[in-house]
C-alpha positions as CSV (number, residue, x, y, z in Angstrom):
1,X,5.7,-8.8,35.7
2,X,4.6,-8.5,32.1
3,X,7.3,-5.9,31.4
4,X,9.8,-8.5,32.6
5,X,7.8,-11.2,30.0
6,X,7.9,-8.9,27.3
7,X,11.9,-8.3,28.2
8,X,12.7,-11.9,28.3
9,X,10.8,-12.1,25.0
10,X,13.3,-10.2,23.1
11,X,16.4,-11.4,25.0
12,X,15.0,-15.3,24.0
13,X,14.5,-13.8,19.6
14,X,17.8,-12.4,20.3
15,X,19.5,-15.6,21.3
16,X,17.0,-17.2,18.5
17,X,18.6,-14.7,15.7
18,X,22.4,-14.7,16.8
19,X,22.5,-18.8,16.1
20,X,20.1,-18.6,13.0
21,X,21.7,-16.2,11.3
22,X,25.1,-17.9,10.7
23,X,25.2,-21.0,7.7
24,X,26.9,-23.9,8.3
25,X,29.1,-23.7,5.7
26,X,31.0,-20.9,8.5
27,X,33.1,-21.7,11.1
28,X,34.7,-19.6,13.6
29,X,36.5,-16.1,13.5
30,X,40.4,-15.7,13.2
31,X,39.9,-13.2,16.0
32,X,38.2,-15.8,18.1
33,X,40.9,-18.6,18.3
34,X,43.4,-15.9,19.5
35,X,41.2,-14.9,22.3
36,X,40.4,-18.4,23.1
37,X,44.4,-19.2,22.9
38,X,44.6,-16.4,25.3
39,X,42.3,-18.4,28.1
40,X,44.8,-20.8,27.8
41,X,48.0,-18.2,28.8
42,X,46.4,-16.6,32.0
43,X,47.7,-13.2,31.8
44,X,46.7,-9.3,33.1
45,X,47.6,-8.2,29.3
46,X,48.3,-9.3,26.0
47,X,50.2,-7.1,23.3
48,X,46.4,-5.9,21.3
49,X,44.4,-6.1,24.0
50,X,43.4,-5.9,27.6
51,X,42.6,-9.5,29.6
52,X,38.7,-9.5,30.2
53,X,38.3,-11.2,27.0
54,X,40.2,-13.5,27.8
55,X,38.7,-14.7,31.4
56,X,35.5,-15.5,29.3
57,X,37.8,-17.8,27.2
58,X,38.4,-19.4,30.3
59,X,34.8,-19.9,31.3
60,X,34.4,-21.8,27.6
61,X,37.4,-23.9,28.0
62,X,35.3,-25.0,31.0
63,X,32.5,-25.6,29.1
64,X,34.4,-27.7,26.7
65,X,35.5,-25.1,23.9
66,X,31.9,-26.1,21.7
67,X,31.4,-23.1,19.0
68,X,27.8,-22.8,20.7
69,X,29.7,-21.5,23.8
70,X,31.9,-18.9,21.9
71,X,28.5,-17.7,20.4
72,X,26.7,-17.9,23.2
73,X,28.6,-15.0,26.0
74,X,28.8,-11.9,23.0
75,X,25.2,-13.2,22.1
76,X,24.7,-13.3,26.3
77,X,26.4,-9.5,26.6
78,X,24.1,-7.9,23.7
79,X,21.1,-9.3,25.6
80,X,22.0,-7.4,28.7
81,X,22.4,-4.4,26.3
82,X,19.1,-4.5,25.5
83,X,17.9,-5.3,28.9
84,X,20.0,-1.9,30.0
85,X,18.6,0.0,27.5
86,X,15.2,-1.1,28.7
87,X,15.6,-0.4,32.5
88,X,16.9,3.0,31.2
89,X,13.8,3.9,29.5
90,X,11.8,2.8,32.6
91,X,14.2,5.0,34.9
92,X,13.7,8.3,32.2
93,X,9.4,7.4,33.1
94,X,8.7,5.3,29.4
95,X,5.8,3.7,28.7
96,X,5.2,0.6,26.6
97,X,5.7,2.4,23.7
98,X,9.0,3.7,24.9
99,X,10.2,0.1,25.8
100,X,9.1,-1.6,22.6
101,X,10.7,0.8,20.1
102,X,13.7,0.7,22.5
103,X,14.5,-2.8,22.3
104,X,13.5,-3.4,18.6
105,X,16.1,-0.5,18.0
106,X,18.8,-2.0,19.6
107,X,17.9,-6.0,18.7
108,X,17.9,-4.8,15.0
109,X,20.5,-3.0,14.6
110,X,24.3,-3.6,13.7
111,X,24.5,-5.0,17.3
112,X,22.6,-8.2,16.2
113,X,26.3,-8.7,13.8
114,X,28.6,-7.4,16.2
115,X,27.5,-9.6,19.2
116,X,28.0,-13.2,16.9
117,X,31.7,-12.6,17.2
118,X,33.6,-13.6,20.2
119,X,35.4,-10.2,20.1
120,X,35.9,-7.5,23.0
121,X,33.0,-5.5,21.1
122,X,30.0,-6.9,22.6
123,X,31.4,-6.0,26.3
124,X,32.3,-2.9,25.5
125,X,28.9,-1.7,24.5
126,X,27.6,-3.5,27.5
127,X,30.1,-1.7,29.8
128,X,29.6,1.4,28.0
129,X,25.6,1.7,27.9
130,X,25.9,0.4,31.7
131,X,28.4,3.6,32.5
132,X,25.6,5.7,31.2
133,X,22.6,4.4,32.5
134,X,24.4,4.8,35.8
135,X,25.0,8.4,35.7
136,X,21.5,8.3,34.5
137,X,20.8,7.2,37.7
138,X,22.8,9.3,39.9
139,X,21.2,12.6,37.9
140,X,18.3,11.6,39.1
141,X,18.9,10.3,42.5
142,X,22.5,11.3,43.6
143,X,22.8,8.0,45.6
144,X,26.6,7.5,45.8
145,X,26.1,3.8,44.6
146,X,25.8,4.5,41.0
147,X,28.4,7.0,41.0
148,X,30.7,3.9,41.7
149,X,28.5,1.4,39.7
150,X,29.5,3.8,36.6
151,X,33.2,3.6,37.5
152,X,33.0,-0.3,38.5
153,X,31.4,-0.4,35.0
154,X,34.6,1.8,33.2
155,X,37.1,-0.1,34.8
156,X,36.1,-3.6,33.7
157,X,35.7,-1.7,29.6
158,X,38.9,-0.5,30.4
159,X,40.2,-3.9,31.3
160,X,38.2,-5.4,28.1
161,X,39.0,-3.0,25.3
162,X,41.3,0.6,26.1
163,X,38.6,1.6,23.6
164,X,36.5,2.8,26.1
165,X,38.7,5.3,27.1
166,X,37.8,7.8,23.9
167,X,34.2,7.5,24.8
168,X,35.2,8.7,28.1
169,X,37.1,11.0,27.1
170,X,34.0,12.9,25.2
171,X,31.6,12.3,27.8
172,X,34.0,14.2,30.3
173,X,34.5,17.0,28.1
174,X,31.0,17.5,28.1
175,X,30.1,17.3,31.7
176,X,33.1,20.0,31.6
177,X,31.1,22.5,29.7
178,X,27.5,21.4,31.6
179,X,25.7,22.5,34.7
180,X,26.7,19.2,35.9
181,X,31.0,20.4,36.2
182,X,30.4,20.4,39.7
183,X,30.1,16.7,39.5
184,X,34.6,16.6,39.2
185,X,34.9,18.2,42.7
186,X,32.4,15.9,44.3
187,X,34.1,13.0,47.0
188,X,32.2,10.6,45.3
189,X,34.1,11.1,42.0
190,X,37.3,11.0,43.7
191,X,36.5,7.7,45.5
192,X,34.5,6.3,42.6
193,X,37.8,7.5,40.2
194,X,40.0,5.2,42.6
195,X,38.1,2.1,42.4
196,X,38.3,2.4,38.9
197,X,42.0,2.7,39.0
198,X,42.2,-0.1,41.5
199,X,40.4,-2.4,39.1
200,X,42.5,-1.4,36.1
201,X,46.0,-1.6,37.8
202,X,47.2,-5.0,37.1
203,X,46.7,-4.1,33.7
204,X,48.2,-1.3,33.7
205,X,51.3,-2.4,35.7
206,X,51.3,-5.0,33.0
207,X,51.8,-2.4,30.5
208,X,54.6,-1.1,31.9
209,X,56.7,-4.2,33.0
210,X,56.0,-5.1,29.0
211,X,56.9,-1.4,27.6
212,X,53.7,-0.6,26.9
213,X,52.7,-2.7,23.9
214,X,49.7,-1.2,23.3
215,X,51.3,1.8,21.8
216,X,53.1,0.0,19.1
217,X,50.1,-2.3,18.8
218,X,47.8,1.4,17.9
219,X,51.1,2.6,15.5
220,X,51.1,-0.3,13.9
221,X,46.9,-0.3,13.1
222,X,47.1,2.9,12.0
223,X,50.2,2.4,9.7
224,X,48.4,-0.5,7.9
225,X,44.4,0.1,8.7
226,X,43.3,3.1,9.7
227,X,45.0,4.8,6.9
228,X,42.7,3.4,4.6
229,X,40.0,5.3,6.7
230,X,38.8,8.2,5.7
231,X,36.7,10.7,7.4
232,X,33.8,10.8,5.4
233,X,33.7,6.7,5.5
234,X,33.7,7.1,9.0
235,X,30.8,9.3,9.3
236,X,28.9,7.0,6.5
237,X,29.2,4.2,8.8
238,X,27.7,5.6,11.3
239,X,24.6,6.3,9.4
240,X,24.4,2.3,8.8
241,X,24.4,0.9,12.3
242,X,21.4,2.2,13.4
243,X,19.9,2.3,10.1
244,X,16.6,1.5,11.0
245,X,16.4,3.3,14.2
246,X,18.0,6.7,13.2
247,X,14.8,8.2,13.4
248,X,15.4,7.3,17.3
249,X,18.7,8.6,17.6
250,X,17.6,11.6,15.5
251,X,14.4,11.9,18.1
252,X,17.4,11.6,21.2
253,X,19.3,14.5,20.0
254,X,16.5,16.9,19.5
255,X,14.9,16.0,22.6
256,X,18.1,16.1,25.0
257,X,18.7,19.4,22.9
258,X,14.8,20.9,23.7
259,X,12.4,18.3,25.7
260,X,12.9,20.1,28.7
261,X,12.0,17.1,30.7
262,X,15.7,16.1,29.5
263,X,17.3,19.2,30.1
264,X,19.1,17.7,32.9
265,X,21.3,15.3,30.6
266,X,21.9,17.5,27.6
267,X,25.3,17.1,27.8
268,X,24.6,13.4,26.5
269,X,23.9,15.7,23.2
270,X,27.5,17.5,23.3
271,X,29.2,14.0,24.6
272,X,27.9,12.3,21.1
273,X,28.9,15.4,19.0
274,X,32.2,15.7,20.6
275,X,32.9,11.8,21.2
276,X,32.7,11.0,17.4
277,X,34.7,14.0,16.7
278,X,37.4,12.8,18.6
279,X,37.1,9.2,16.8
280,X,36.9,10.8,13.4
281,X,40.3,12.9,14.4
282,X,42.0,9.7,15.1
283,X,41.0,8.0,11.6
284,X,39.5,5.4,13.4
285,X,37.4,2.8,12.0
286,X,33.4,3.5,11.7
287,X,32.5,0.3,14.7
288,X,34.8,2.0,16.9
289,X,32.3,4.3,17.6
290,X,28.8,1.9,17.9
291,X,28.9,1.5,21.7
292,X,28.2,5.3,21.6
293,X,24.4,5.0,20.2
294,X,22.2,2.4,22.6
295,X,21.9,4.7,25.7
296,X,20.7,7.6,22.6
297,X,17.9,4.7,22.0
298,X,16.6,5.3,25.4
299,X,16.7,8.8,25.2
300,X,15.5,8.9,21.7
301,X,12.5,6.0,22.2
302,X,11.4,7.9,25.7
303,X,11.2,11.7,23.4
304,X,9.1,9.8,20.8
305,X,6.7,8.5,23.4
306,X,6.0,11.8,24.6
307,X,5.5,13.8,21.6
308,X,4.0,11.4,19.2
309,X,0.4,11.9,20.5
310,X,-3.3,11.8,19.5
311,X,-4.5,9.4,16.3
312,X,-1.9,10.9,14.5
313,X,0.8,10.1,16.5
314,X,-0.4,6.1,17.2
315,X,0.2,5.7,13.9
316,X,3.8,7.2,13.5
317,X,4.3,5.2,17.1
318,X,3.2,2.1,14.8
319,X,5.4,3.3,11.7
320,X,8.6,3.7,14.0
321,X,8.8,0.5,15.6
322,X,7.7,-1.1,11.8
323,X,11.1,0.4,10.5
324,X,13.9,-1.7,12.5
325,X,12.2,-4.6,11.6
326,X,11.2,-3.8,8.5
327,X,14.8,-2.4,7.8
328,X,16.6,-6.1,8.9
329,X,14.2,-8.6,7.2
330,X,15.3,-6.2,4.0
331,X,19.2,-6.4,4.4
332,X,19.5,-9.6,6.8
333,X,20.8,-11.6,3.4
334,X,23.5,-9.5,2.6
335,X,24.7,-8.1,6.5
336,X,24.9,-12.0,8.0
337,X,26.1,-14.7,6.4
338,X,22.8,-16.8,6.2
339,X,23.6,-18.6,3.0
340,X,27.1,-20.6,1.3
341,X,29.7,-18.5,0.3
342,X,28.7,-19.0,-3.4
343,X,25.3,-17.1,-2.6
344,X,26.8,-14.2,-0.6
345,X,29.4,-13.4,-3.5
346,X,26.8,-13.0,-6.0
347,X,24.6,-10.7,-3.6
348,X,27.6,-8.7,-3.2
349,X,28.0,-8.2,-6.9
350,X,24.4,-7.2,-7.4
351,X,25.2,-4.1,-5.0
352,X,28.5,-3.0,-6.3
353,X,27.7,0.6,-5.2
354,X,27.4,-0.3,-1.0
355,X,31.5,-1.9,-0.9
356,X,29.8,-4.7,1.2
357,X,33.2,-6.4,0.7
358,X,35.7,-3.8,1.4
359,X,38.3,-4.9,3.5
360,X,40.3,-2.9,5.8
361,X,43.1,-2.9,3.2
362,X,40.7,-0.1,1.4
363,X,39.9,-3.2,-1.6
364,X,36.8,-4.7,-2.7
365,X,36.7,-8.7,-2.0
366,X,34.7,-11.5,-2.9
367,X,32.8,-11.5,0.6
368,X,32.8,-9.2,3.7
369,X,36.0,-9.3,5.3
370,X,34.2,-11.3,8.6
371,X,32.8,-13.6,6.6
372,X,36.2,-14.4,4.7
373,X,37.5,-14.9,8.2
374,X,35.3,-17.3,9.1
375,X,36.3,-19.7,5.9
376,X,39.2,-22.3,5.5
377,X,40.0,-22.7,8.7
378,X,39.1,-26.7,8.9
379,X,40.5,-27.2,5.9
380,X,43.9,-25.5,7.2
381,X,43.4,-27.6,10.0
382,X,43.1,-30.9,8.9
383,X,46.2,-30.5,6.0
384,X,48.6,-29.6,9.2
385,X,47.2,-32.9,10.9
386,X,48.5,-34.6,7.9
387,X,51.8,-34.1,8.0
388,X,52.3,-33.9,11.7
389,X,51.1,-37.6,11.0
390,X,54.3,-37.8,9.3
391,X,55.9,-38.1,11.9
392,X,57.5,-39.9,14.5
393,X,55.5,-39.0,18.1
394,X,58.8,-39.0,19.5
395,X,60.6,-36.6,18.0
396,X,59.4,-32.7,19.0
397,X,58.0,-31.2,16.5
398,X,56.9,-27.1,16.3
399,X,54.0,-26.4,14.3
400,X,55.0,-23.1,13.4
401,X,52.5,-20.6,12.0
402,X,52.9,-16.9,9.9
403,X,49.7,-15.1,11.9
404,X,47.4,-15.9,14.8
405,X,44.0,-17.2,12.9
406,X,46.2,-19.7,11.6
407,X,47.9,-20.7,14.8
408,X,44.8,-20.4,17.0
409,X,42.4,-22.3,14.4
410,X,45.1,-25.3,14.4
411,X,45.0,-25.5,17.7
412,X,41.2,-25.0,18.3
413,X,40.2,-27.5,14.8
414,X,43.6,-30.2,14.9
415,X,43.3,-33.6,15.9
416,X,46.4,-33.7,18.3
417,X,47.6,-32.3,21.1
418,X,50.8,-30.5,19.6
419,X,50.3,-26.4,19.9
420,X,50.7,-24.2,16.6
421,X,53.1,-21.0,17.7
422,X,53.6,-18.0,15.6
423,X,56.1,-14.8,15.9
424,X,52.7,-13.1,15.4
425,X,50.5,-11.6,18.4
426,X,50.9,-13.2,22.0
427,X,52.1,-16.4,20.8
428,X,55.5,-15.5,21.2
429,X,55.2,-15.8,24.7
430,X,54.0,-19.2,24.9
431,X,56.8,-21.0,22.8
432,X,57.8,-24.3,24.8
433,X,61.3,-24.5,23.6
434,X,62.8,-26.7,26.8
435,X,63.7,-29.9,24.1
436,X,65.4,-29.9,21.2
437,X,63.7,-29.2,18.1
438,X,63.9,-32.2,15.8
439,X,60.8,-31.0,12.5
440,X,59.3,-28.3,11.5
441,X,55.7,-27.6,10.4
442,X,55.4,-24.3,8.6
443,X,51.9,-22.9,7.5
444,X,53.1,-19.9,5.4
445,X,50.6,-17.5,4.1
446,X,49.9,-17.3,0.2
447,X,51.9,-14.0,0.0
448,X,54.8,-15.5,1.2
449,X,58.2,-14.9,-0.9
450,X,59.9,-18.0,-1.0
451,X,57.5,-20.4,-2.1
452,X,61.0,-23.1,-2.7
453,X,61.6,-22.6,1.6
454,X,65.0,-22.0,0.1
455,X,65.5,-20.5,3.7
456,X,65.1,-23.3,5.4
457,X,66.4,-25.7,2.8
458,X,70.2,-25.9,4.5
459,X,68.7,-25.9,8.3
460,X,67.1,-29.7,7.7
461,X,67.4,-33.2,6.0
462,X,64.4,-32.6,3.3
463,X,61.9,-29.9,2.9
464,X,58.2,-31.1,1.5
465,X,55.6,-29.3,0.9
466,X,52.2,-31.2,1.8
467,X,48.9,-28.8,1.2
468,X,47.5,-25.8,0.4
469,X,44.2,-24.3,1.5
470,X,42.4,-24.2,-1.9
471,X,38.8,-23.0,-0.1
472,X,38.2,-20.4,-2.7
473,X,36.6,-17.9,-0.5
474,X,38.4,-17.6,2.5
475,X,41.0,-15.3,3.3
476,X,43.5,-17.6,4.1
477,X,43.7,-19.4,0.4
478,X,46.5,-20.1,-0.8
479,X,48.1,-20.6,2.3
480,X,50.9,-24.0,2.2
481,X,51.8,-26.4,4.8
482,X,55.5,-27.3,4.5
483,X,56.9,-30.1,6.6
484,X,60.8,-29.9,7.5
485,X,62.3,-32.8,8.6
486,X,64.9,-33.6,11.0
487,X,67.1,-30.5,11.9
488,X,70.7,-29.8,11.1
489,X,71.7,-27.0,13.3
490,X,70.1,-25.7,16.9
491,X,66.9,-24.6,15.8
492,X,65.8,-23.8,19.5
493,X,68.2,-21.4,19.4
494,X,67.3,-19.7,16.0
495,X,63.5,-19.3,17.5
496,X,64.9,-17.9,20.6
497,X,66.6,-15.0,18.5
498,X,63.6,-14.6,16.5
499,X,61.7,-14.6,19.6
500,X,63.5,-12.1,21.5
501,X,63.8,-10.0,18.0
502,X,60.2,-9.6,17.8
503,X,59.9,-9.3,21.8
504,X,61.7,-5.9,21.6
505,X,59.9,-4.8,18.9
506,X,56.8,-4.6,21.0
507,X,58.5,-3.7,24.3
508,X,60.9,-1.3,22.7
């Protein structure tokens, strides 16, 4: 009972921390409206990722779409993390030690950023640390039931982010080169491999009715990402997740390695070594790799417990579980965005040498590329409301949008009921094109080429610019609202081209 306090102790400070540590001056993430514009398309796929993320979008919509709701489930999903985590340390025979250090590791850590983002990210460490602890589990018990619970557990990551399939990947080759081979030929494994398959077969049928999308969608990130990765920034990164608890992770690897009461899961030790390999082969970015280390915390906490005895040792125990905490109340102001977007750019400039603000286009910004993500979008929001209130109600009107932030935060922040669309992302699916297209509402991005719409200017009866987003810091400034009235030619039929252009670029 007091174990189960203690846990619901840290679950409640994590809640706490996830809604404190965001200003108001924020608002949500361009990922986030996509993924909640995706709970409005029911679908077993979408072109950049699987649909789990999108049955939670569901769930809010229910709720009624509140940004406390959009917090709450990736707040809700690092919880259970730590609550994983725990009941692993109790299944490996930790003591309170063990289960303290464990959760301050993993409340602490990059996870406590990660899980305020309505983003597949949170469930996939879930999943992930779940799929371990299970095997945990059946090591030590062989009871069928977890066998499946670990597959149960990889199919719905599968079905949230494909992801997971790399940290499979490593954790198979492992248990290839382990005592524990014999585990492949078992039945178990082949029933628990087909319940998997099972649960990820609408997705993957969706996949191939749609050409598989998801391998453009990985050509195109690495063409303009993860090209700007390097190996050695990769490998950084991972030193800064788990900062403050990479003594623990240290303290996992040498005792899966030599604590012979974890001899039985050393290949945990070879599956980390050969799992981040893998990720650093495929330039991908540094977080790709983060659901990898809170099962390590167990295994790490549990191996400190053990050896850190006498007077001696109570005080390291006391020094190890200081340094998480200590290690976030030091960096919390620059990793969250706790203060106005004034504040965080001049904390950035007085540590010019950590690239807090380096964007995934390899360039240092004004403010980490999140927190420019989560600017503007109000703003951008209320300009497009302005000049749909332009215009007649009954003329159809397209609100028509160059990325998917900018469609999904109009149709999250507007006013009215009229849906921004963009040849960006999933949105091309959901065009509603059955009436004639009378106006135009285009939100072009500040890079944009033809500033004049010189493009447009012969396709309608007058062309007007109305706003720009001026919000200094957000990503999105710059960006103009340009309202085109009353059509000359068949625009319906110029979108359907467009449409079907971009269509078989993805399904090509």
């Amino acid at each position: 009972m007091k174990r189960a306090l203690v846990l619901l102790l840290f679950v409640i400070v994590k809640f706490g921390l996830t809604y404190a540590l965001v200003d108001g001056h924020y608002e949500l993430h361009r990922d986030e409206f996509l993924h909640l514009d995706q709970g409005a398309h029911p679908a077993f796929g979408y072109l950049s990722v699987p649909p789990f993320t999108s049955w939670i979008s569901m769930v809010i919509h229910a709720l009624g779409d509140a940004a406390f709701w959009v917090r709450f489930f990736p707040c809700l999903f690092g919880a259970l993390t730590i609550a994983v985590v725990w009941k692993a340390i109790e299944a490996l025979g930790g003591g309170w030690f063990a289960l303290i250090l464990g959760a301050c590791s993993v409340l602490f850590s990059a996870l406590l950023r990660l899980n305020m983002l309505f983003q597949p990210n949170s469930f996939e460490v879930l999943a992930w640390t779940f799929t371990c602890f299970a095997l945990i589990r059946y090591v030590q018990m062989s009871k069928p039931i977890w066998l499946y619970a670990a597959f149960l557990a990889l199919g719905f990551g599968f079905l949230n982010k494909y992801n997971i399939a790399i940290l499979s990947l490593g954790l198979c080759t492992a248990l290839v080169f382990s005592p524990f081979r014999t585990i492949f030929s078992r039945k178990h494994f082949r029933t628990g491999l087909i319940v998997a398959l099972v649960v990820i077969a609408p997705n993957l049928i969706w996949q191939v009715a749609h050409g598989f999308p998801v391998v453009r969608h990985m050509r195109l990130l690495r063409d303009t990402q993860l090209v700007n990765v390097s190996t050695s920034d990769f490998f950084k990164e991972q030193l800064l997740f788990f900062f403050g608890s990479i003594h623990v992770v240290i303290a996992a690897l040498a005792g899966l390695c030599f604590y012979k009461p974890l001899k039985a899961y050393r290949f945990f030790a070879w599956s980390f070594a050969i799992t981040l390999v893998l990720f650093a082969l495929l330039s991908a970015k540094g977080y790709y790799a983060i659901a990898l280390y809170p099962i390590y915390i167990a295994f790490g906490s549990l191996t400190l417990e053990k050896r850190l005895v006498g007077k001696a040792g109570l005080v390291l125990r006391g020094i190890c579980i200081a340094i998480p905490i200590g290690g976030f109340l030091a960096t919390y102001p620059i990793a969250f965005p706790v203060s106005s977007p004034e504040v965080m750019k001049q904390r950035v400039e007085e540590r010019p040498e950590l690239h807090l603000a380096r964007w995934e286009d390899g360039r240092d910004h004004d403010l980490p590329q999140d927190f420019a993500d989560m600017l503007g979008w109000k703003e951008l929001a209320q300009k497009v409301d302005s000049a749909i209130e332009k215009l007649p109600a009954s003329q159809r009107t397209i609100v028509l949008c160059d990325n998917y932030g900018q469609a999904g935060a109009i149709n999250y922040y507007s006013r009215h009921k009229l849906k921004a669309v963009t040849m960006n992302a999933d949105y091309l699916y959901w065009f509603e094109l059955d009436k004639p297209v009378a106006n135009l509402i285009l939100v072009q991005e500040a890079s944009d080429d033809d500033p004049e719409r010189k493009r447009e200017r012969s396709f309608f009866e007058s062309v007007e610019k109305t706003g720009t987003v001026i919000n200094p810091y957000a990503r999105e400034k710059g960006t103009s609202i340009y309202l085109l009235r009353s059509a000359k030619v068949d625009i319906n039929s110029i979108l359907e081209s467009e449409i079907q252009k971009e269509k078989s670029f993805w399904e090509d």
